[in-house]
C-alpha positions in Angstrom: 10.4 -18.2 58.1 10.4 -18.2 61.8 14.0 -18.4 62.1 14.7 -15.8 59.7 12.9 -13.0 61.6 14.1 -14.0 64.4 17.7 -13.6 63.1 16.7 -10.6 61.2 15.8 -9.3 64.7 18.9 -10.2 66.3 21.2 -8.1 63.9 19.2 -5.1 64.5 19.3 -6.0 68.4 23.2 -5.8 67.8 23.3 -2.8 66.0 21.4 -1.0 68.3 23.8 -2.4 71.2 26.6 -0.8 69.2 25.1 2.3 68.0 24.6 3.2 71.8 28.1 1.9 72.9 26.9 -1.0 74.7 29.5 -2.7 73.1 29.9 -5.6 75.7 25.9 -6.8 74.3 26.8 -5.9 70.8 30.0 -8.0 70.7 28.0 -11.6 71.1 25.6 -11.0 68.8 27.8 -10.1 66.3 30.3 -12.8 67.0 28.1 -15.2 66.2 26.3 -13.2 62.9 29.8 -12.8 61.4 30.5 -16.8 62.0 26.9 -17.0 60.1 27.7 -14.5 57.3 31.6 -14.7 57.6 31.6 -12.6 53.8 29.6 -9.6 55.1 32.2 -6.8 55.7 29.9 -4.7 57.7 29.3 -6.5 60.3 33.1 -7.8 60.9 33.9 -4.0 60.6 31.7 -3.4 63.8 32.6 -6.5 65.7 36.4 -5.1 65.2 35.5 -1.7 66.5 33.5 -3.5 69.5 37.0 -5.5 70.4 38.7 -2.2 70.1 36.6 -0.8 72.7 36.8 -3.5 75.1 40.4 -3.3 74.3 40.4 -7.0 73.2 43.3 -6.4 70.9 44.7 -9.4 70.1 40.7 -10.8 69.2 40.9 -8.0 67.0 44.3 -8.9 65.5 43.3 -12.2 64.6 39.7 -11.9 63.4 41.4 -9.3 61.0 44.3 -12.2 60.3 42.0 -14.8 59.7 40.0 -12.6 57.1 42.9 -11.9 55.6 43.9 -15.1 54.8 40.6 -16.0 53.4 39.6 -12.5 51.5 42.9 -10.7 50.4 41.0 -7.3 51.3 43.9 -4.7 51.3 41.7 -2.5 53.2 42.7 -4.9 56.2 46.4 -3.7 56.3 44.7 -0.3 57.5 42.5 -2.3 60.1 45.4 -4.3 61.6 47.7 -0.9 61.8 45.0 1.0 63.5 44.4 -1.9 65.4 48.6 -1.3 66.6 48.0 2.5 66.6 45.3 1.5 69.3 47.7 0.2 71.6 50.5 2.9 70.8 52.6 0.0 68.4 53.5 3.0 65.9 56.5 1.2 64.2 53.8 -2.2 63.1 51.0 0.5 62.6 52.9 2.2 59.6 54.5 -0.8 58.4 50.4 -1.7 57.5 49.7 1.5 56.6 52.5 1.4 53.9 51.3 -2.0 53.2 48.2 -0.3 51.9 49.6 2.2 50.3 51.8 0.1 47.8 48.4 -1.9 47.1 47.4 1.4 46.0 50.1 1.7 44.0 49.5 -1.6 42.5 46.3 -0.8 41.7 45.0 2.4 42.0 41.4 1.9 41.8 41.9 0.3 45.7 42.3 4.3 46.8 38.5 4.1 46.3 38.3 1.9 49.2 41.5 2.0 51.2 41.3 6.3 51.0 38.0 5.9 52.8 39.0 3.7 55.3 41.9 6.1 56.5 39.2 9.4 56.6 36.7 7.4 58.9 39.7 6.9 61.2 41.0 10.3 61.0 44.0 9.1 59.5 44.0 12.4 57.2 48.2 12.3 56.4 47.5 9.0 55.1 44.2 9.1 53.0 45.9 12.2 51.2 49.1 10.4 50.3 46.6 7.2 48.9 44.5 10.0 47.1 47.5 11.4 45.4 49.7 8.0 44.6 45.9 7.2 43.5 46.1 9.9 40.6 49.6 9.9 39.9 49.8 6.0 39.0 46.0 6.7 36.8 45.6 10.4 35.7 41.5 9.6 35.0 40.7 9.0 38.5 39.6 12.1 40.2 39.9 12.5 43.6 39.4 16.1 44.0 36.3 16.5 46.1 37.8 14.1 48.5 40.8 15.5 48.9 39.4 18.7 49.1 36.8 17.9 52.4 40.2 16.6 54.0 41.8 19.4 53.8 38.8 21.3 55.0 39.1 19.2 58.1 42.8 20.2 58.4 42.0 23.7 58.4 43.7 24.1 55.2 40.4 26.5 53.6 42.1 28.1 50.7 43.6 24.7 49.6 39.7 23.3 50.0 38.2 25.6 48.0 40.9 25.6 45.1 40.2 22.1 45.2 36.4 22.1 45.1 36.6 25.0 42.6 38.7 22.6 40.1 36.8 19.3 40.6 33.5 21.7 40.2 35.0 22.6 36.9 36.4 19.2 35.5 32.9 17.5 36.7 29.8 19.9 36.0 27.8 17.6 36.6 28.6 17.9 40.3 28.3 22.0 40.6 25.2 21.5 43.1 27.0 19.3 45.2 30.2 21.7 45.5 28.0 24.7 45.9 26.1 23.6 49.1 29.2 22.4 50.6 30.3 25.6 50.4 27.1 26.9 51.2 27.8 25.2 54.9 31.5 27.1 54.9 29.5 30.3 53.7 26.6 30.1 56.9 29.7 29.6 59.0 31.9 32.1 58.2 32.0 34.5 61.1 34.4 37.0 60.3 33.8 36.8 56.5 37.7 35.4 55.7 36.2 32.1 53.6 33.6 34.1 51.9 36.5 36.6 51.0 39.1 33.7 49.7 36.5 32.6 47.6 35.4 35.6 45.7 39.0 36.5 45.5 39.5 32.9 43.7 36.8 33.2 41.6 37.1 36.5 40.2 40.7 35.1 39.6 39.8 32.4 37.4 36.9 34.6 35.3 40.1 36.8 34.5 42.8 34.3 34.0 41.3 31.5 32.7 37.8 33.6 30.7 34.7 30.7 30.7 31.1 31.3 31.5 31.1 28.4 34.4 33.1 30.9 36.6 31.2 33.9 35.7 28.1 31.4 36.6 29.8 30.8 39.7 30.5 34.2 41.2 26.7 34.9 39.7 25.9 32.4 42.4 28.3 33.2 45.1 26.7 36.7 45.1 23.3 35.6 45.3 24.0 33.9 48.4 25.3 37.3 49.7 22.0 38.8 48.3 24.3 41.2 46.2 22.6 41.3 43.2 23.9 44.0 41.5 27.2 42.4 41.0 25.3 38.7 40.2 23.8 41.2 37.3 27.4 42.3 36.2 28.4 38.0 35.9 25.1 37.3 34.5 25.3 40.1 31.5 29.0 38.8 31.2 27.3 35.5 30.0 24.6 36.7 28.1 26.9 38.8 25.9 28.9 35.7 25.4 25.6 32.6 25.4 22.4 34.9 24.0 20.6 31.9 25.4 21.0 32.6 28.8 18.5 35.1 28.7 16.1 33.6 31.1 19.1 33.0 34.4 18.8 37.4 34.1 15.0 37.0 34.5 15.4 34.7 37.2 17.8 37.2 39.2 15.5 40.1 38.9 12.7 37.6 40.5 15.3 37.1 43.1 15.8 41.0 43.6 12.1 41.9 43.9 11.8 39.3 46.6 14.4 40.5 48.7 13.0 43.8 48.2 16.2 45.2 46.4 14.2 47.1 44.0 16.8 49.3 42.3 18.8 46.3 41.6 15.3 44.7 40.0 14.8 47.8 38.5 18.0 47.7 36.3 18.3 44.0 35.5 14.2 44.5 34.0 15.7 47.6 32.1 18.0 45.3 30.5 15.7 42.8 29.8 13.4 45.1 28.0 16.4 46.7 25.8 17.6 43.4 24.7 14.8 40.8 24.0 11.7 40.7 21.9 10.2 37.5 23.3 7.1 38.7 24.2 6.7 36.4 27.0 10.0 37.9 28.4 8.6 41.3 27.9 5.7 40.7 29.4 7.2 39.0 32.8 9.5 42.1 33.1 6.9 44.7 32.5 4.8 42.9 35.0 7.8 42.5 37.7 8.3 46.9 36.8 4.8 47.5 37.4 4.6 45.9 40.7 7.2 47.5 41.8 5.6 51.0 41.0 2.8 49.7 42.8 4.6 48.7 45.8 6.4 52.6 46.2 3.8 54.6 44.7 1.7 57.3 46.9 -2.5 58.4 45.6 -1.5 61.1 43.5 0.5 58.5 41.4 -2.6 56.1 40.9 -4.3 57.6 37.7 -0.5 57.4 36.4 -0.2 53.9 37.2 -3.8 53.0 35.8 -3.0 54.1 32.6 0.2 52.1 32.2 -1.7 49.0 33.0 -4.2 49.8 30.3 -1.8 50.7 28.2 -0.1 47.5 28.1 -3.4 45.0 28.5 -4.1 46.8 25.0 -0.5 46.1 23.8 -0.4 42.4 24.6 -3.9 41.7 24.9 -6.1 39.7 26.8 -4.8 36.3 26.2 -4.0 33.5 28.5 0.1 34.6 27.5 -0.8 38.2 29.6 -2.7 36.4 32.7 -0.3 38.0 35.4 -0.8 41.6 33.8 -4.4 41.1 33.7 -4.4 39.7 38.0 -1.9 42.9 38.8 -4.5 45.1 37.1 -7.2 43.3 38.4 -5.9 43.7 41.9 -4.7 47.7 41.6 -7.9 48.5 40.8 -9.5 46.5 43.6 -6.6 47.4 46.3 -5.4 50.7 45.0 -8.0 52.4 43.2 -10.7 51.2 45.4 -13.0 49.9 41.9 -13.6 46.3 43.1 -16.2 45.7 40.9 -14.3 46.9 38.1 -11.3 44.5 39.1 -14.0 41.5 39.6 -15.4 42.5 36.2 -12.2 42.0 34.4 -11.0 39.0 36.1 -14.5 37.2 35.2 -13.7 38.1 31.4 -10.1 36.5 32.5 -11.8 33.3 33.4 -13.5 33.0 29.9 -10.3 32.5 28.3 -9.1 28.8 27.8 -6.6 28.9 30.5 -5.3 25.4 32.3 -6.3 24.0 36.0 -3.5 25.7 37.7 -4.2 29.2 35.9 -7.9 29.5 36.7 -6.9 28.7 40.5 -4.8 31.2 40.2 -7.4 33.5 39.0 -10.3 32.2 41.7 -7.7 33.1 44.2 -7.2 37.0 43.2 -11.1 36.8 42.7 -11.6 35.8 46.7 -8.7 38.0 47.8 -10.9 41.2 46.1 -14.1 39.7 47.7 -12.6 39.4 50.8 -11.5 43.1 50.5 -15.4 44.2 49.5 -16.4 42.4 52.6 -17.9 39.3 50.6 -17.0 36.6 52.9 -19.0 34.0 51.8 -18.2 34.2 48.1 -14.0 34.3 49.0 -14.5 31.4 50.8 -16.2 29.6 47.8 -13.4 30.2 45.5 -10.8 29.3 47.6 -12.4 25.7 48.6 -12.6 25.8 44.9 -8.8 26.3 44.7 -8.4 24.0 47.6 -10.3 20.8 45.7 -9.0 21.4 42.2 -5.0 21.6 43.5 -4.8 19.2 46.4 -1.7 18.8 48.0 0.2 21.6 45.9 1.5 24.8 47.8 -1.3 27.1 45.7 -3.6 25.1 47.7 -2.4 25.0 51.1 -2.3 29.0 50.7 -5.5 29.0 49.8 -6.7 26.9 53.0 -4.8 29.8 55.4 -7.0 32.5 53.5 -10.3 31.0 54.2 -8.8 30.7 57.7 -8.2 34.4 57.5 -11.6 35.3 56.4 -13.1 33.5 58.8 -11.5 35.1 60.9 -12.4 38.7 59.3 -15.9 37.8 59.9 -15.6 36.8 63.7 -16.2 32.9 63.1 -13.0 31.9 65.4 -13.8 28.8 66.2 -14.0 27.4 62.7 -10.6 29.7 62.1 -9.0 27.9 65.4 -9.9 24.4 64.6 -8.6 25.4 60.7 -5.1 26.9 61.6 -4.6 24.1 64.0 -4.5 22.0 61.1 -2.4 24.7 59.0 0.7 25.2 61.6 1.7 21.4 60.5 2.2 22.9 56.7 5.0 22.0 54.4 5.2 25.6 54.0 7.4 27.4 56.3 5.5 31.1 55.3 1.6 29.2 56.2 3.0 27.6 59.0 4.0 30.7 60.5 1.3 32.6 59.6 -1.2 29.6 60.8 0.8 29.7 64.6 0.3 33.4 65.1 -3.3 33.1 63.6 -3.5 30.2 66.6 -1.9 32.0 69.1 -3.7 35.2 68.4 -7.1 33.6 68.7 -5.6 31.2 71.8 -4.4 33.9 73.7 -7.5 36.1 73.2 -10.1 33.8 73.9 -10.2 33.9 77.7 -13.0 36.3 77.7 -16.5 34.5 75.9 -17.0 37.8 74.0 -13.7 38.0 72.3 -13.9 41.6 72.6 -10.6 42.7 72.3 -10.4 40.2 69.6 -13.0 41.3 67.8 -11.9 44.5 67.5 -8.1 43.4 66.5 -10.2 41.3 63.7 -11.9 44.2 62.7 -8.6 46.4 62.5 -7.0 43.9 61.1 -9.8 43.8 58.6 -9.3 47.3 57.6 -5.6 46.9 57.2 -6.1 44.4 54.8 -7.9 46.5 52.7 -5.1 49.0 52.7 -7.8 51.5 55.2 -4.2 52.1 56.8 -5.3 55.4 58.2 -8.5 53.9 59.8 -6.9 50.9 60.7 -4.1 52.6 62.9 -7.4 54.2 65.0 -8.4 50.6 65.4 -5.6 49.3 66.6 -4.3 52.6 68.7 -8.4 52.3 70.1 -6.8 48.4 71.4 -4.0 49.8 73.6 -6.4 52.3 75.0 -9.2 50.2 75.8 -6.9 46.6 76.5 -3.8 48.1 78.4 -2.4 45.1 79.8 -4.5 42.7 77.8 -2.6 39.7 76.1 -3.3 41.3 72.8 -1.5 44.3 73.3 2.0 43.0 71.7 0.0 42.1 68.6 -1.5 45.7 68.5 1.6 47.3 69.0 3.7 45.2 66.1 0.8 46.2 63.6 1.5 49.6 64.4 5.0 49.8 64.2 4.4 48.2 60.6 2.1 50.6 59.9 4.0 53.6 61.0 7.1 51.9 58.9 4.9 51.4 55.7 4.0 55.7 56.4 7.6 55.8 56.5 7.4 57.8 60.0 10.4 55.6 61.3 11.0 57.3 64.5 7.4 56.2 65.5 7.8 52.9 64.9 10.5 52.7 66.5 9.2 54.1 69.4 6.1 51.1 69.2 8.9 48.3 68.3 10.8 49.7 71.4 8.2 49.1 73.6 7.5 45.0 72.7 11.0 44.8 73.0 11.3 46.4 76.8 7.6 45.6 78.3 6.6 42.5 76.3 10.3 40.2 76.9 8.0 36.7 76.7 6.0 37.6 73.0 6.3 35.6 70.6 6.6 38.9 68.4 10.2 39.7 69.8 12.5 38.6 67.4 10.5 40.6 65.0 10.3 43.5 66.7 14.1 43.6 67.1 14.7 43.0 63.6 12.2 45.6 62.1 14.1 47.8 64.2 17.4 46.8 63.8 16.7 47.1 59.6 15.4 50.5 60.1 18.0 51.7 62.0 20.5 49.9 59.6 18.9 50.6 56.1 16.8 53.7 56.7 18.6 55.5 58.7 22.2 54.7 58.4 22.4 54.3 62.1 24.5 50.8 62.2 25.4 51.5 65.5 22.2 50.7 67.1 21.1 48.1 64.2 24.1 45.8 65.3 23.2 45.3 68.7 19.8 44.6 67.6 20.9 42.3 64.6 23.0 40.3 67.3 20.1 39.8 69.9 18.2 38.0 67.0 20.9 35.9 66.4 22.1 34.7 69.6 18.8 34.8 71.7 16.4 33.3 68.7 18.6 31.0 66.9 14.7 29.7 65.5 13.7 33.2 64.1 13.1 33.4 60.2 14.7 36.6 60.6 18.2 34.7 62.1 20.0 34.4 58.5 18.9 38.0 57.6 20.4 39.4 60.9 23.0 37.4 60.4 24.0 38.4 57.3 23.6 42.2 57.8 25.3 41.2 61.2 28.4 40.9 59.0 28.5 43.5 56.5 27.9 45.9 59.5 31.1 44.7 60.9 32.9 45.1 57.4 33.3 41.1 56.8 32.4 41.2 53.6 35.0 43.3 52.1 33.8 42.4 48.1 
């Protein structure tokens, strides 16, 4: 047993001699554990590689020799002629190449082995011509996707993605796996020529060759644009032709509303309302509809908006089947209307119903949010340990551990809240983590003073903000900039007015507060955010894409790290006209 760790030691010694190009180290070690396992291709691969590098050619030629003689492995012709190629012996380093290539021809399933061989020694020319002999000599082999990533690294792009776009097609199965290989090309694509080529080719094949996979495809391609107005026009192509696809259009309109696109939403729900009578379906659209009201609506529109909810709570009922209307009415009249007892009324009759673990959490946590909003700390935190216990480890949870964070918070307990959020900024979550490190920071940065003054009074406006007191919380936090000039928490005050002022939709004045992190405040954290706010107002509110862009392209190339940087990016493009489609 000894003497197998020991050896088991000594082969990872020698691969981590060769993976750091110690080769001289490497080369003993694995001299003598080829001689030990003298069948194991990996290692003899690496012991050729570490006589290539010491330039101990002829070792090399007759370690591969010797194998040869004992193994018939074809893929050694491409050894021993890269082995030539090494010291500049073209005319023998082809004559093995060919070698190869006729085993291929031979047998064709070798191209398997022999094709990879050439690509992880660059030897592009020749893993093509093995590829195609490969499929030529058996027409069921399918070297597609290969051949396609070669030509990708040959800077043929149009000939990749035709490629990639016909092995997608043959092999379904392996859609995913084409799709985020593009994705890469996509994220990549500076001045928007791939991204062009490959909506031309796609819009191609859903006209010359009709079939839902490439109307499914250019439903996805613009998605990853975020155009989803024309993903709609692929997605009611399908529909019309599959019925069953129904739920792919729901899916979208999610999509939409979370990007914000709300007119696009706003039409795909339309459509879904028209042209279904699931009632579940109906439901999940009238929900996504109302939100959206919510979201854009002004006071005089509340009564309005009340009735609609009541309206359809009578239609479909309270049931478990309606839980999301019932929360969304739940939490208009708490947020909107200002009746939290009337929300916390309804959602306790909500609880009653027989409703699953993860559906009551869900309800406890729209219970604490309105409890935190009527200033009953104590009682929020209770349901959302509540959530926290009965969902460990899931997302719902985690979110639910930043909220009691954020109450204790709103109630001036920062310790507990900085020993909490500490915890928090290590989340799976990318959205708690970053809301858990500006928590941390906030109450870090803040705490210099023992009576958290100017903290206590951010808390409070915060506070106020959160219950949508956006009038009284702008006093609050224009009250911090007069009494803390200077103070570390001025950058925080200022973004939360500029938000504020944006949510008014008095643009030029946030501007004017974003403007003034970006030129007095160069070290916040709060920088990249302040440029993008203000580069998407200038962009998308007031068709001024002359300042957005250099805004957009100061979050790109000065916070590579920002969760704003594919946004800018992307907007970044279209501003400069790369995406023609």
């Amino acid at each position: 047993m000894f003497s197998f760790f020991a050896f088991a030691q000594n082969e990872q010694l020698a691969l981590d001699y060769f993976e750091k190009g110690e080769f001289e180290k490497a080369v003993t070690m694995l001299e003598s554990i080829s001689n030990k396992q003298p069948a194991n291709y990996y290692y003899f691969e690496r012991l050729i590689t570490c006589y290539q590098q010491l330039q101990q050619y002829e070792k090399a030629e007759k370690a591969i020799d010797d194998r040869n003689k004992k193994y018939r492995q074809p893929i050694l012709y491409v050894e021993l002629g890269y082995n030539f190629q090494l010291q500049k012996n073209n005319s023998k380093a082809q004559k093995q190449y060919d070698l190869a290539v006729s085993e291929v021809q031979k047998e064709p399933n070798y191209a398997y082995q022999i094709g990879n061989v050439f690509e992880k020694k660059v030897l592009l020319d020749w893993a093509l011509k093995v590829y195609d002999i490969a499929q030529k000599e058996n027409p069921s082999l399918n070297f597609d996707y290969q051949i396609a990533l070669i030509q990708g690294q040959m800077g043929n792009v149009e000939l990749m993605t035709d490629k990639l776009l016909q092995f997608s097609f043959d092999k379904q199965e392996n859609t995913s796996l084409v799709q985020n290989y593009l994705s890469r090309f996509i994220s990549e694509d500076v001045n928007g020529t791939f991204t062009t080529y490959l909506k031309k080719a796609l819009l191609t094949k859903t006209q010359k060759a009709p079939d839902n996979y490439w109307n499914q495809f250019l439903s996805w391609l613009y998605v990853q644009q975020k155009e989803f107005g024309k993903a709609f026009i692929q997605e009611r192509a399908i529909y019309k032709r599959n019925p069953e696809s129904f739920y792919n259009i729901v899916a979208l309109a999610r999509l939409a509303i979370n990007d914000k696109q709300n007119e696009d939403a706003a039409v795909i729900l339309q459509f879904v309302l028209e042209n279904t009578s699931d009632i579940g379906l109906q439901m999940q659209a009238h929900h996504f509809l109302m939100q959206m009201k919510i979201e854009s609506a002004n006071a005089s529109e509340y009564e309005s908006i009340q009735n609609e909810l009541s309206l359809l709570l009578k239609k479909y009922g309270i049931t478990p089947y309606s839980l999301n209307l019932q929360i969304l009415a739940a939490h208009f009249d708490a947020f909107y209307s200002k009746q939290p007892k009337v929300a916390i009324q309804l959602l306790n009759s909500t609880l009653k119903l027989p409703l699953n673990l993860r559906e009551e959490s869900i309800v406890k946590m729209e219970l604490a949010d309105i409890m935190v909003f009527d200033e009953k700390f104590n009682q929020a935190v209770l349901y959302y340990a509540q959530v926290e216990e009965n969902l460990k480890n899931d997302e719902l949870a985690h979110e639910a551990s930043m909220k009691m964070a954020k109450t204790n918070y709103y109630k001036n307990d920062f310790d507990w809240t900085f020993q909490q959020v500490k915890i928090l900024k290590q989340s799976s979550s990318l959205l708690i983590a970053n809301d858990a490190i500006a928590l941390f920071l906030l109450i870090s940065d803040n705490s210099q003073d023992s009576t958290r003054t100017a903290l206590t009074a951010y808390a409070k406006a915060d506070l106020l903000l959160y219950q949508k007191k956006n009038d009284l919380a702008l006093t609050g936090f224009l009250s911090i900039l007069e009494n803390f000039k200077g103070d570390n928490i001025e950058d925080e005050a200022l973004l939360k007015i500029g938000q504020i002022f944006e949510e008014k939709k008095e643009f030029l004045q946030a501007l004017s507060y974003y403007k003034k992190i970006i030129e007095n405040h160069k070290e916040s954290v709060f920088l990249d955010e302040a440029m993008f706010y203000s580069a998407e107002i200038f962009n998308k509110k007031l068709n001024d894409t002359l300042q957005a862009k250099p805004l957009y392209e100061k979050v790109i190339f000065e916070h590579p790290d920002s969760i704003f940087y594919t946004e800018a990016k992307l907007q970044y493009r279209k501003i400069r006209g790369d995406n023609s489609l």
